[in-house]
N, C-alpha and C positions, 0 to 999 in steps of 0.2 A: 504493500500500500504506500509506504512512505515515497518509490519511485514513482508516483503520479503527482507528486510536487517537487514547487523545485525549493530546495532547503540545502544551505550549507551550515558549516561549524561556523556560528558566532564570535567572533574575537573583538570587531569594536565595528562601530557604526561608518566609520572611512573618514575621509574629507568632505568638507562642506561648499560646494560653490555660493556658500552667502557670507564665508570666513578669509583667510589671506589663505592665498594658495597653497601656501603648505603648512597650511595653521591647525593639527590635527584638534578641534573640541574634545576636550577633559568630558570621559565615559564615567561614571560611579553609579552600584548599583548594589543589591543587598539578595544572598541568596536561604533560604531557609523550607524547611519541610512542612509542608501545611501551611493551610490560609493563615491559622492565630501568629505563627513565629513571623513569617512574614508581614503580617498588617502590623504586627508591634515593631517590625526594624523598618517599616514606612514610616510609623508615627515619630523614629525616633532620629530616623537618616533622613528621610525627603524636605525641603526646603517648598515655600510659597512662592518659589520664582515661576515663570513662564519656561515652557522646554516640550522636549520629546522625550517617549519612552517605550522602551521594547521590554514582551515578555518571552522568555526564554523558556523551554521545555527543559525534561531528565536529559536528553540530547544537547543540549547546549546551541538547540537552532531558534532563531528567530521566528515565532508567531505569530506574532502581532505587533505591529507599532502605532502609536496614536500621540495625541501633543496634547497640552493642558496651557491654558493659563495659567492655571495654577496649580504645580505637579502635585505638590499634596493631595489636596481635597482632590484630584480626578486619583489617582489611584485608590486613595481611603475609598472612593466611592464603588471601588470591586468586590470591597468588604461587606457591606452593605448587602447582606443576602435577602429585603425586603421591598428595597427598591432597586435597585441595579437592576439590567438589560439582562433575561435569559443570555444571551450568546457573554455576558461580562462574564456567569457565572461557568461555562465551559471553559472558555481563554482560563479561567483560575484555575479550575482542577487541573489543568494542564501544565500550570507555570512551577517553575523549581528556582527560578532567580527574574528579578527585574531592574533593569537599569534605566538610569537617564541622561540626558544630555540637557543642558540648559540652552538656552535663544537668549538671543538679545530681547525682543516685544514675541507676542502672541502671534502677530503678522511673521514674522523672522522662522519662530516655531512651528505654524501653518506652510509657510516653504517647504521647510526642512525634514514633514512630516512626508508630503508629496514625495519627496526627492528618495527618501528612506523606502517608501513602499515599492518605488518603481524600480529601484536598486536590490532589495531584498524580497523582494514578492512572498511575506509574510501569508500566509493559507488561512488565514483569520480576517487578513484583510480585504473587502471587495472593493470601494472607490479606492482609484489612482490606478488600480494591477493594470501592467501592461496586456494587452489580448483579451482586456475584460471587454470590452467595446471593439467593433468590428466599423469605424467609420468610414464612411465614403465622400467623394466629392464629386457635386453635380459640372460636370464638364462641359464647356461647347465647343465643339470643332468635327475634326476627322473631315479634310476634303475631298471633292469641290464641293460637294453640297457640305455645309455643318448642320450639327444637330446636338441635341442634351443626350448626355449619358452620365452612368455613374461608373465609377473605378474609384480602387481603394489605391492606385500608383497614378498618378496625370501624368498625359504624353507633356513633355516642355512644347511644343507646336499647336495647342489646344490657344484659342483666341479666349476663352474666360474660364474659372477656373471658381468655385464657389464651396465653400465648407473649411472643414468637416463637417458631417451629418452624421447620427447614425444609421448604419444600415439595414435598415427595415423593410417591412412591405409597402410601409406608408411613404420613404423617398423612390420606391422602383414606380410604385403609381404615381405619384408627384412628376416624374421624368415622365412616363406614358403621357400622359393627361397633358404636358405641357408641349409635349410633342404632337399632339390631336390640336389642341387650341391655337398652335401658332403656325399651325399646316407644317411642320415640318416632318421630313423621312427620317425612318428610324430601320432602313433596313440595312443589310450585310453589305462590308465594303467592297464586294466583289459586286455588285449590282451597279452598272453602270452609267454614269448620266449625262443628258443632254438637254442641255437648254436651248430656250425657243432662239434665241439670236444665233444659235450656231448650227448657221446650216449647210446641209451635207449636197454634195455634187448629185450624189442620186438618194433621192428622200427615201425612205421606208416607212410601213407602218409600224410602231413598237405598242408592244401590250404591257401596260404598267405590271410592274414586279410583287403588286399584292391588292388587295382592294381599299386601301386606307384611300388613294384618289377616289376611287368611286364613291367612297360615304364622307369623301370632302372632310378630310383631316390630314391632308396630304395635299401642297402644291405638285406634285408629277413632277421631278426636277427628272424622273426615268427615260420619261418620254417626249420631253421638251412640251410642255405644257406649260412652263413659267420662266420669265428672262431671271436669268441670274441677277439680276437687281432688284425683280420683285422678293426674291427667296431672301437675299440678303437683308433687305428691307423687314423682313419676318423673325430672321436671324437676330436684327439690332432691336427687336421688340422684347425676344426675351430675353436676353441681356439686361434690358432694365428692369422688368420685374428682377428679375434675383438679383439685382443691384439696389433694390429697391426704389427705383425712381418712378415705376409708371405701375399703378395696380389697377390700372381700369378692364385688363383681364377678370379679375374679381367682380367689380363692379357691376361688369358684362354677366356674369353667371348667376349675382346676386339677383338681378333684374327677370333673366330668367328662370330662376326657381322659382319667384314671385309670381310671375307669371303662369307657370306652370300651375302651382298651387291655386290660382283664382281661377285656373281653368278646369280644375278638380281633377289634373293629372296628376295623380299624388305618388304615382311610381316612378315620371318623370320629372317630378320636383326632387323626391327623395336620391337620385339618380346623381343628380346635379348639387344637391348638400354634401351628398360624399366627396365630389369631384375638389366642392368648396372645401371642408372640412381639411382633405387633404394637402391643398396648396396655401390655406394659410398655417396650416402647421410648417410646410416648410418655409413658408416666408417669414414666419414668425423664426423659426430655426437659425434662418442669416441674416435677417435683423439682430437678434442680441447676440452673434458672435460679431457683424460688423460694427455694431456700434462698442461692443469689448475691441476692437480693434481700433477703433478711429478716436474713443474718447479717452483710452487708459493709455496716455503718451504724456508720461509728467516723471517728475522728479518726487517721491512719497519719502520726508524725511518721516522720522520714527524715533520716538525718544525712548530708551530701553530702563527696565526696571532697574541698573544700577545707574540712570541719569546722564548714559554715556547718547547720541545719537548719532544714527545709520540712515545713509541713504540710499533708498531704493531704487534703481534706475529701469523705468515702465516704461516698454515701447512696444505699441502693436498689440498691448494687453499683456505681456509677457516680463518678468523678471528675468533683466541683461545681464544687470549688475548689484553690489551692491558696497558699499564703500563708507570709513569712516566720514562722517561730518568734518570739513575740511578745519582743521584748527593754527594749521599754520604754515609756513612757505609753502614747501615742498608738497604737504596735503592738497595745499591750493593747487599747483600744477599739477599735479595728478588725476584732481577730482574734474579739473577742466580739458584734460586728454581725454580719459573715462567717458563724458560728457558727448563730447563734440563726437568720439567713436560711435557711441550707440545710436545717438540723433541723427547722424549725417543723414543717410536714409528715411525718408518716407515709405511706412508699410504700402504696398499695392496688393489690390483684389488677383495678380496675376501671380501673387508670389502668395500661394496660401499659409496659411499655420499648419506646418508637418504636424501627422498625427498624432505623435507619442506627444505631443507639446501642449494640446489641446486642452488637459485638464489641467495644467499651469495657468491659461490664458482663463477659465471658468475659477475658480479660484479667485485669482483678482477680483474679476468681476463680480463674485457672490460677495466679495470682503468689503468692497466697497459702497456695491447694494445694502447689505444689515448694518453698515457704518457711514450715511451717507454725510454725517462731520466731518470726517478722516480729509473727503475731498475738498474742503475747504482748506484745509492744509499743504496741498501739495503745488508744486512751484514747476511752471513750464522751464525749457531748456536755458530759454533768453534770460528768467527771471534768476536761475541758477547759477547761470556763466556772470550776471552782474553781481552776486550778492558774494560768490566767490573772488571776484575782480576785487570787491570791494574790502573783501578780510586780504587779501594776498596785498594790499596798499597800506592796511593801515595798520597805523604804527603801536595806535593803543591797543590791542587785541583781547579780548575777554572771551575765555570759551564758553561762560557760562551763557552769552548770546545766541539766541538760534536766530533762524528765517524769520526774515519781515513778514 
C-alpha cells in the first residue's frame, strides 16, 4: 500500500524561496507516544508565532503539512477530540513526532505552506497536491481556419490562449457550444479548406465534411462557402468574449430563452439555460483568474510578528519575490534591481499562468479577497522605486519608518 504514495524519509523541510537563498529556516519539533505526551510537549515547546507545521508518522514520512497563525492554538486544536475535524482526528492516531517552522506574517506562512505541499505531497493533504486538478486551456488557433479547443500543453502558434480551467465536462461543452455560436469548425486537421475568394482553375462540387453547415453552426470554410475574412471576423468575436470584452453572445441566448419560455417551448428554453449556465461558468472562470492577473501587480509590504518587514513582490497575481524592507544603502540597490526585474514585463493573455502555478496565483487572490484592508497597503512599482530613492538619499534614516 505505502507504494501508491509518494513519501520519502523526513529530514527537514529544505529551502524557502521566501528566505535568502541559502538561508536554510530553523526546523524544531517534539516527538512522543500518544496524543496526552505529545499535547503536553505542545503546551510546553510550541510558541504563538505564525508558521508551518508537519506531522510525521512511526516512519519518519511526512503526512501532512498545514500553517497557523498561530502554531499553538492550531495544533492544541488536534487535541481537542470534541471539536476538531474527523480527518484532525486520523492525521493524530497516525502522528509519532510534529514539527514547525516559523514565517515571518501568516501571509509568508500561507506561501510556505503551498510550496511544502507541492514539494512533499503529504497523502493527508488534498489542496495544492500537484495532479490533484487536471486543468486545461481554452485555445484559438490550428490553421487556416482557427477555432476553440482545449489542451492541457498550448501549441506557442495558437493566436489566444485562455486559463487554466478545470477540466471538466462543463469546459469540453463550453468549447462545443462556443464553436456552434460563432459558426466556427471544429473538425480534424486533415479536413481540408477553401475559401470562397480562392478560386480554383477548374471548380468542383465539395460536400461539406459533416452536417454542422447544414444546421448553421458552421460557416463551411470546407467548401468555400465563407471568405476568409468573414471566418476571421467570427474568429475576432470570440476572442473577446473570453477576453471578456463583448458578452452580447449571452445577451443573444438570454433573449432567447425568454422567448422561448413565453412561447411555452419549455424544452427549448430549458435547452438554451444549459447552453447559458455553461458559458457563464466559464466566463465567470477567466474573469476572476484575469482580473487575479491584471489587479494583483503591486508591491505587498508585511510587517512580521517580531516587527521586522518583508516585501512581497506580486506580479501577474503570482509571488516573484520577496525581500527585506530596504533599511539601508546597499538594501536600497538591491530592493531596486529586485524591482525593476520582476516589473519590467507586463503579464499578457498570450503568455498564460503555467499550471502547476495556478494555485499560487488563487491564493493571492483569496488572501486579498477575506482581507480587502491588506490592499490599501500595498505600493505600485513607481511608488516603491520613489520611497526607496528616497531612504537610499537620506541621511537621517530610521528603520522604524515604513511606507507612506
Amino acid at each position: 500500500m505505502r507504494e501508491l504514495f509518494h513519501c520519502e524519509e523526513f529530514l527537514s523541510f529544505g529551502l524557502s524561496s521566501f528566505d535568502g537563498p541559502n538561508e536554510l529556516p530553523s526546523l524544531l519539533g517534539i516527538t512522543g507516544k500518544g496524543a496526552a505526551t505529545l499535547r503536553k510537549r505542545v503546551r510546553k515547546s510550541c510558541p504563538r508565532w505564525p508558521g508551518v507545521y508537519g506531522m510525521l508518522n512511526a516512519n519518519h514520512e511526512l503526512t501532512y503539512v498545514g500553517k497557523a497563525k498561530c502554531l499553538r492554538s492550531r495544533l492544541l486544536s488536534y487535541f481537542r477530540t470534541r471539536s476538531r475535524d474527523p480527518k484532525a482526528g486520523r492525521i493524530l492516531r497516525q502522528t509519532g513526532a510534529i514539527v514547525w517552522e516559523y514565517a515571518h506574517s501568516e501571509f509568508g506562512a500561507l506561501l510556505r505552506e503551498l510550496q511544502l505541499i507541492r514539494r512533499w505531497r503529504p497523502r493527508f493533504n488534498v489542496q495544492g497536491q500537484p495532479g490533484r486538478r487536471r486543468p486545461v486551456y481554452v485555445c484559438i488557433g490550428r490553421k487556416p481556419a482557427p477555432y476553440l479547443f482545449l489542451t492541457r500543453f498550448p501549441p506557442k502558434d495558437v493566436s489566444g490562449c485562455f486559463g487554466p480551467i478545470p477540466g471538466s465536462r462543463r469546459a469540453r461543452e463550453a468549447v462545443r457550444w462556443l464553436n456552434d455560436l460563432f459558426q466556427l469548425r471544429d473538425c480534424p486537421q486533415a479536413q481540408s479548406m477553401v475559401f470562397a475568394e480562392e478560386r480554383e482553375l477548374f471548380p468542383m462540387a465539395r460536400a461539406a465534411g459533416c452536417l454542422r453547415y447544414e444546421i448553421c453552426t458552421c460557416l463551411g470554410p470546407c467548401i468555400g462557402a465563407c471568405t476568409r475574412r468573414d471566418y476571421m471576423a467570427q474568429v475576432r468575436a470570440a476572442q473577446a468574449f473570453l477576453r471578456g470584452k463583448d458578452s452580447s453572445i449571452l445577451e443573444m441566448l438570454e433573449r432567447d430563452m425568454i422567448g422561448a419560455s413565453s412561447a411555452l417551448a419549455y424544452e427549448k428554453a430549458a435547452a438554451i439555460r444549459d447552453k447559458l449556465d455553461v458559458l457563464r461558468w466559464l466566463q465567470d472562470r477567466l474573469g476572476r483568474l484575469r482580473s487575479a492577473r491584471h489587479r494583483q501587480s503591486f508591491i505587498y509590504p508585511v510587517r512580521g510578528h517580531d516587527g521586522s518587514e518583508r516585501w512581497h513582490l506580486i506580479h501577474g497575481g503570482r509571488v516573484l519575490a520577496t525581500l527585506p524592507a530596504p533599511q539601508d544603502e546597499a538594501s536600497c540597490r538591491a530592493a531596486k534591481q529586485r524591482i525593476h526585474k520582476v516589473f519590467k514585463q507586463k503579464p499578457l493573455e498570450k503568455d498564460p499562468v503555467p499550471a502547476d502555478e495556478i494555485d499560487g496565483v488563487l491564493l493571492v487572490a483569496a488572501w486579498f479577497r477575506r482581507h480587502p484592508e491588506e490592499r490599501e497597503r500595498v505600493l505600485t512599482p513607481a511608488e516603491a522605486i520613489r520611497f526607496v530613492a528616497v531612504r537610499e538619499g537620506s541621511a537621517a534614516f530610521t528603520p522604524e519608518a515604513g511606507p507612506p
